[in-house]
N, C-alpha and C positions, 0 to 999 in steps of 0.2 A: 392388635398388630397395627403400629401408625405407617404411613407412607406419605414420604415427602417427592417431589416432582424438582428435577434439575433440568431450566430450558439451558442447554445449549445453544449459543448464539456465535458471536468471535471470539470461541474461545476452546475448537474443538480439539482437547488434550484431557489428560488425567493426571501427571505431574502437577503440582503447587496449583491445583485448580480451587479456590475459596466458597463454592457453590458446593460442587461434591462435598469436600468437607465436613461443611455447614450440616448438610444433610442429612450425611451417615453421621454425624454425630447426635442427631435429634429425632432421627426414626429410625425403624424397624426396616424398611425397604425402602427403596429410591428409585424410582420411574427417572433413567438418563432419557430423555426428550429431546429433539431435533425436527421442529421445521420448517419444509421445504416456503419458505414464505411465499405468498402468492403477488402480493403487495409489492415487494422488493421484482419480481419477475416482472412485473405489470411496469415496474418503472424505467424498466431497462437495464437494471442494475445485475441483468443473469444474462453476463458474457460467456462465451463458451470456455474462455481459459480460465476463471475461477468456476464454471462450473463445473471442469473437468478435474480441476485441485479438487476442490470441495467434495466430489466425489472420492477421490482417494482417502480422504479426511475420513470423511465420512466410514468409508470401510475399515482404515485402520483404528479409528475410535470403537466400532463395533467388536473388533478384532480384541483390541485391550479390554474388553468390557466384557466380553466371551474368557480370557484368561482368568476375569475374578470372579465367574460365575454368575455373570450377569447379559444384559446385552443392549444394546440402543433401538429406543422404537424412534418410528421413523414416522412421520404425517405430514400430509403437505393441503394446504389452506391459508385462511386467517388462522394467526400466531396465537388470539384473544381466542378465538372459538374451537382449536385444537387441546389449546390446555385445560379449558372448562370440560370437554369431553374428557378428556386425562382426568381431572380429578371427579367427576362424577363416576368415570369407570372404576377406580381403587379406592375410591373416597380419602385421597391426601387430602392432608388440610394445609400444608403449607408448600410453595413454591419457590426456588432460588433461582436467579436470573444474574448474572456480572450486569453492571452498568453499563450503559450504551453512552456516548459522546453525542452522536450526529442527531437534530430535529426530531426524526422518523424513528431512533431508538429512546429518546425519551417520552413519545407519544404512548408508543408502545408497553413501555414499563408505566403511564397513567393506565390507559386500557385494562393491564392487568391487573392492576393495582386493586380499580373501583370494582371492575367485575369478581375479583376472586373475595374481596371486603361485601358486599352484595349478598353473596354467599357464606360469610363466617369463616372464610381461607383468609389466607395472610400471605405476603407478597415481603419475600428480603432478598434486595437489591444489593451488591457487594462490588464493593469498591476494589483494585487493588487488583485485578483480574485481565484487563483489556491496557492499561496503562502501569505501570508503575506506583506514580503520584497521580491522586485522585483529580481530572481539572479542578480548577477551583480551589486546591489546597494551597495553593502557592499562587500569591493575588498579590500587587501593590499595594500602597494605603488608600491610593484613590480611585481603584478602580478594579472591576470584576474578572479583569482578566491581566498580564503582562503582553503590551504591543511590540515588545524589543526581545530580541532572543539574549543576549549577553546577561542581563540581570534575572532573568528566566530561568536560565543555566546556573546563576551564583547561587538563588535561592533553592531551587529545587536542588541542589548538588546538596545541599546542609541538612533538608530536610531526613529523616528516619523511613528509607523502606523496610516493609513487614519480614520476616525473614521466609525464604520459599522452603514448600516441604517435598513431600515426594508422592507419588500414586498412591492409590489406598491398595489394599492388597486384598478387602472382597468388595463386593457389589452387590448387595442382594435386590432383587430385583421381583418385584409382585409378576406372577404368570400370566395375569391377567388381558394388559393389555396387546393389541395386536400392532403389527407393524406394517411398514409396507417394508418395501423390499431394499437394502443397499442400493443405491447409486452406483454404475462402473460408469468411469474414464469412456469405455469405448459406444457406450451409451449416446455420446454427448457428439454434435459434427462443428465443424469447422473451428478445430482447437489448434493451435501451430504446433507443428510439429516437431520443436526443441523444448516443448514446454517440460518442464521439470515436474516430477513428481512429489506429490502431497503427499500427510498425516504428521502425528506424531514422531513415529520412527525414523523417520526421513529428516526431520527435523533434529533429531536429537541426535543422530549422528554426523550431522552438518556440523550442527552447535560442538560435537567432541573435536571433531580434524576440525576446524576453525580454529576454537584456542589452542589447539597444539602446533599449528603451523601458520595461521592466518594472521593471528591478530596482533602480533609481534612487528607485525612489519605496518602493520594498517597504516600508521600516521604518515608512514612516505610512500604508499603504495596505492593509496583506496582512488587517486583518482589516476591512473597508470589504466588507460583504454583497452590498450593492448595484453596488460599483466593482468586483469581481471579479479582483482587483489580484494575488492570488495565482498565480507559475508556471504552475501546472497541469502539472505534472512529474513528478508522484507517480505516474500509472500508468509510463512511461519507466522512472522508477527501477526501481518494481516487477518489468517485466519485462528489466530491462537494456539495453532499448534505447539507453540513455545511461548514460556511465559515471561512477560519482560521483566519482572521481578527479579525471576532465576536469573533472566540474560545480564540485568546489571550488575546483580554479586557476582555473577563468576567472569566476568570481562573485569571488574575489578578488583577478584581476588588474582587474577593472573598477572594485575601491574605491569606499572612501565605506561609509555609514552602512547604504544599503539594501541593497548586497552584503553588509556585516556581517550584518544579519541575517539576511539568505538564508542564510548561511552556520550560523550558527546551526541556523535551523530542518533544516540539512542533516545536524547535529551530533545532532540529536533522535533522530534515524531510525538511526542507527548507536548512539547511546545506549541505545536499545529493543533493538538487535541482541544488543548486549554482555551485556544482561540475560537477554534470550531463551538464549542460548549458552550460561550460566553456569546459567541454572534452566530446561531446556524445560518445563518441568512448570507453566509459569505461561499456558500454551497456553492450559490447560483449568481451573486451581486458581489461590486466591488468591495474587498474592504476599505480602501482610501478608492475614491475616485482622482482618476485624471481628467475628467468630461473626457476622457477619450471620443472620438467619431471615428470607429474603427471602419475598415473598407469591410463593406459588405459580403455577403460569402457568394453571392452571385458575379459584382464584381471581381474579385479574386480567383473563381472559381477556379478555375486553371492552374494556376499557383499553389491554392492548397490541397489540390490534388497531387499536385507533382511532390507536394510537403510529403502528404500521405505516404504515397508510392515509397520515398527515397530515389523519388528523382530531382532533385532542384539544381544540379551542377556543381554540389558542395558538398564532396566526399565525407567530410566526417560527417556533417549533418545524417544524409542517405545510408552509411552506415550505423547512424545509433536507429533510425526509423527502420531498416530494415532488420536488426537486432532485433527488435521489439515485434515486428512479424511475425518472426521465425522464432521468439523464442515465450514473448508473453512476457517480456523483462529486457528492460533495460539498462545498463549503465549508470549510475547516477551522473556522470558529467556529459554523460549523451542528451541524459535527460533537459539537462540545462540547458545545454545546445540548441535544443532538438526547439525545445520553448521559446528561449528567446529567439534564435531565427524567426519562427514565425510570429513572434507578437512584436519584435522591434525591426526586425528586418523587412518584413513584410506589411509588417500592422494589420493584422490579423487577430480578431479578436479569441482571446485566452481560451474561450467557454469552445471553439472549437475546436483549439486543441486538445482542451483537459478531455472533451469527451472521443476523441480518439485513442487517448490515451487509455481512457476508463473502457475502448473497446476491446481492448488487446492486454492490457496491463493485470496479472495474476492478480498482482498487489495493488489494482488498484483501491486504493483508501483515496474514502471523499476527502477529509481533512490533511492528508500529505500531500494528493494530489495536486485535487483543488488551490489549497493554500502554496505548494511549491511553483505551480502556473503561476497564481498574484503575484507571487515574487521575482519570479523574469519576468513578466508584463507589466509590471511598478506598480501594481496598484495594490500589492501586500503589503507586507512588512518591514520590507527591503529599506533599508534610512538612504538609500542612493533609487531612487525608485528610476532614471533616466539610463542607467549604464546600462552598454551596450555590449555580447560577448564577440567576438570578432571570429565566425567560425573557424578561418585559415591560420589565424593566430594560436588560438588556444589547441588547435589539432597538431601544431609544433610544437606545442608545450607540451602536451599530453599523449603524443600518437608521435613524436617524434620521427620511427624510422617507418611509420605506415603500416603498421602490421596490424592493426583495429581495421582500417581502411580496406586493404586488401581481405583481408577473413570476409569483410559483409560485403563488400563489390567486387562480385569478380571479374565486371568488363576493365577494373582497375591493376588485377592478380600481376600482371608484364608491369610495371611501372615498381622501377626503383627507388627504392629513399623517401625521403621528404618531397620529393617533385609529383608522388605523387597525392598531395592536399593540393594542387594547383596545375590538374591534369590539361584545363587549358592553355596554358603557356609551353607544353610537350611539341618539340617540331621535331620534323620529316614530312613525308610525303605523307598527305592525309589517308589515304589506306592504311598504311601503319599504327593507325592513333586510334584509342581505346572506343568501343562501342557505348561511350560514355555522353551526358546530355552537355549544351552547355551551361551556363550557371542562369539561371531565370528570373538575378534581376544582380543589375551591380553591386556590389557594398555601399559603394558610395552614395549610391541612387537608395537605397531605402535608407540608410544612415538621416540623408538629408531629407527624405519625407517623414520619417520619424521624427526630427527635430523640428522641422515645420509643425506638424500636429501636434503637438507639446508644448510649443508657442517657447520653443529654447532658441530660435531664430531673432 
């Protein structure tokens, strides 16, 4: 009786999963494996809102895996010394892992690599699982990665994805080993309280009302504040619950303009991957530097707390940061906002917002995130790395009649129209005016110290 070992990492699903597969096609029984990494907890990277996702993940993967007669074991340690215990407990000889992008998931897949080779086990890494197009597969002539998204998108758009398949329909599973217990949601404290529910299921029924009603309209809608017109996909992606494979054929089989751009924005995320792959070192460091001499977070200190809060005096700002409180998710054009204010209007360096972000955000991904910060803060990718987004402007663009506004602040709910992105300028008698702050620094006044330290003066 052979028995092969499937770790589960980003990529908790059973649909078009290329690991499982792998597996059940080469053994007899298949150890589904999950865990709880010590390593990834120790870095700070176990926020309570993916660890409250991840929990539901977690349960409705055990849930599927119970359906085919099988079940998920659960252990929590080092990743390397959980799975040598796995296979010395059933005696697999071989292991399947998706490939990881980030520094810390390639170290990981060496780890297991040499220790399971050590032993006479075998280690197969599978492409095609956590991305689409594998990084790396789609490179310029001179160089290991694409710095520019437009020729990134030409070529990856050409290339041939695998085709997805579907769940397996048993699991057999050795009796063997033991588990620890599912992970609940209510386990877990201080998780916001709009945060959206995880797994597979959840997932997959998003992904059906999505193409039947959503993604039709995507290309004039996704950044519509108020309309909320965006997927909401992005934690799924993050933790694997859906595979992006499946998500590109079928946003493609549905055509038309607005699956175009879904498709797109799908292209983004794999674009940030390829980068990541090629420089992890952009985790934590510029990728282009500005010599920026960002203001300090003790000088600032006030400032980017009031960031924090959603109190800075600049309603849409305050309501994408209070969004993301309350719910673990944000907007993508909150998100822009939400960045650039603090890194161009304030100048404030990126690394604290990302990791604000990375406090609260479901979906937080080192490579979307990270890399989406460098590019409000100019020092990504961005071929305009200086522009500036003008909060009050783009909140008439995008928030036109205020109803984004009003939902996340309600000392704003009395103020009609567009007057209220610019509740300072609101007269009457000041009793009457919203219990609202006022804005905590001018436009002007960071526009022109931003340009100063830029040396665009």
């Amino acid at each position: 009786m052979t028995v092969a070992v499937v770790l589960f990492t980003a990529d908790l699903r059973l649909h078009d999963h290329p690991p499982m597969r792998a597996a059940l096609a080469a053994a007899d029984e298949v150890v589904p494996l999950f865990v709880r990494d010590r390593a990834i907890t120790e870095a700070g990277f176990g926020a309570p809102n993916r660890l409250a996702f991840l929990a539901d993940c977690l349960r409705d993967l055990d849930a599927g895996l119970r359906e085919r007669g099988g079940r998920l074991v659960i252990r929590s340690g080092d990743v390397v010394e959980e799975v040598g215990r796995i296979v010395s407990e059933t005696g697999a000889g071989d292991v399947h892992v998706a490939a990881g992008v980030s520094a810390y998931a390639r170290r990981r897949e060496e780890r297991l690599r040499a220790a399971l080779e050590s032993g006479g086990r075998r280690l197969h890494v599978h492409d095609g699982v956590v991305t689409a197009v594998a990084p790396g597969a789609v490179t310029p002539a001179a160089s290991d990665h694409f710095a520019v998204f437009t020729p990134y998108f030409r070529h990856w758009s050409t290339e041939r994805i695998r085709d997805a398949f579907g769940a397996p329909r048993s699991v057999p599973v050795p009796d063997g080993p033991g588990s620890e217990p599912v992970p609940l949601r209510p386990d877990v404290s201080g998780v916001s309280p709009g945060l959206a529910e995880g797994g597979e299921r959840q997932a997959r029924t998003r992904l059906t009302a999505w193409r039947r009603h959503g993604i039709t309209a995507y290309e004039d809608g996704h950044d519509d504040l108020a309309g909320d017109a965006t997927s909401r996909l992005s934690p799924h992606l993050h933790f694997g619950t859906l595979s992006p494979v499946e998500l590109v054929h079928r946003a493609r089989s549905a055509g038309g303009t607005g699956a175009d751009a879904f498709v797109r924005q799908l292209c983004w995320r794999e674009f940030h991957h390829q980068v990541l792959a090629a420089r992890p070192a952009v985790s934590h460091e510029d990728y282009r530097t500005r010599h920026d001499r960002w203001r300090s977070e003790a000088d600032a200190a006030e400032e980017i707390e009031a960031w924090r809060q959603g109190r800075t005096g600049y309603p849409v700002v305050d309501a994408a940061l209070r969004q993301l409180r309350h719910e673990g998710w944000m907007h993508n054009r909150g998100r822009l906002l939400a960045a650039g204010f603090l890194t161009k209007t304030l100048y404030v360096d990126w690394r604290i917002g990302a990791q604000h972000f990375l406090d609260l955000l479901v979906d937080g991904d080192v490579a979307n995130n990270q890399l989406n910060w460098q590019w409000m803060a100019g020092t990504g990718t961005d071929s305009r790395p200086n522009r500036v987004l003008n909060p009050v402007t783009q909140a008439r663009r995008y928030d036109p009649d205020g109803s984004y506004v009003r939902r996340w602040v309600p000392e704003l709910a009395g103020v009609s129209g567009p007057a209220v992105h610019e509740p300072w300028k609101l007269r009457g008698p000041e009793s009457d005016r919203p219990d609202y702050p006022a804005p905590i620094v001018e436009l002007s006044d960071g526009l022109a110290r931003f340009r100063r330290a830029r040396g665009l003066d």
